[in-house]
N, C-alpha and C positions, 0 to 999 in steps of 0.2 A: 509920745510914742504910740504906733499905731499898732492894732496887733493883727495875728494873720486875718486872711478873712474868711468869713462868717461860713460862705456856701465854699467847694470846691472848686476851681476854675474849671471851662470847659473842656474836654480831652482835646489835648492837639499837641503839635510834637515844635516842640521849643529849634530855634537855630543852631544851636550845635551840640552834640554827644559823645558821649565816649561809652565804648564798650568793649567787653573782656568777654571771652568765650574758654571754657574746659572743657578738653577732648571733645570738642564743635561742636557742642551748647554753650547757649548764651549765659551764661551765669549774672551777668551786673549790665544796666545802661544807666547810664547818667546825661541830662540833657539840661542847658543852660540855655542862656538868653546869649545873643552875639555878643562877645568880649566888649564891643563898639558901645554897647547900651548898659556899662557893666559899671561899678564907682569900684574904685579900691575899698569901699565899705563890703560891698558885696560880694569883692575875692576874698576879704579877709571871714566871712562871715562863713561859706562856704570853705575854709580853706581849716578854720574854726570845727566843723562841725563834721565834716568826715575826718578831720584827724581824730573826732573825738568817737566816731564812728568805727575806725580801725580799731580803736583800742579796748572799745570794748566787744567785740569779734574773737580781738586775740586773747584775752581773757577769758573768755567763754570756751573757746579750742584749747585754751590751756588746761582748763577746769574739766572740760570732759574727756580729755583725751589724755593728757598730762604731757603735751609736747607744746612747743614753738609751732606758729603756722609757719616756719621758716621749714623745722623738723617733719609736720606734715607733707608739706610739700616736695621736701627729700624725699623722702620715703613712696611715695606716691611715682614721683615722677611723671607728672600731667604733662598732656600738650596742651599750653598756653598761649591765650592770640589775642592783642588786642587791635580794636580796629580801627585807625588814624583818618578819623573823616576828612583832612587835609588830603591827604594821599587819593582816599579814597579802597582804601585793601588793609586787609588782615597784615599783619604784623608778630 
């Protein structure tokens, strides 16, 4: 097993993203390599680690706030957009 490596890669921006915006700021991008160069190891591994990513989010907004990010989000009532690079537009 190899492990990450040593130096940073160089910045450049991967084949495909996804990203969320509140009240039109960007809050989150996320960017992968084209599904096409991807192993089912690698969806599972990613699929792994932001679930495990959520969850401690929502634990932490629990902890300081005492609500559900579900509860936050009620209460708030953001305009939320995420933007479907398929499409090519906000959503």
């Amino acid at each position: 097993m190899t492990g990450p490596p040593e130096d940073p890669p160089e910045a450049r921006r991967l084949d495909d993203f996804y990203e969320i915006a509140v009240d039109g700021r960007t809050v989150l991008r996320v960017e992968e390599i084209s599904e096409f160069k991807q192993s089912a190891v690698d969806d599972a591994v990613i699929a792994h680690v932001l679930s495990g990513v959520g969850e401690a989010i929502a634990e932490d907004i629990e902890e300081e706030h005492g609500k559900t990010p579900e509860e936050v989000i009620e209460a708030a009532e953001p305009e939320v957009a995420e933007f479907d690079p398929d499409v090519g537009e906000w959503e």
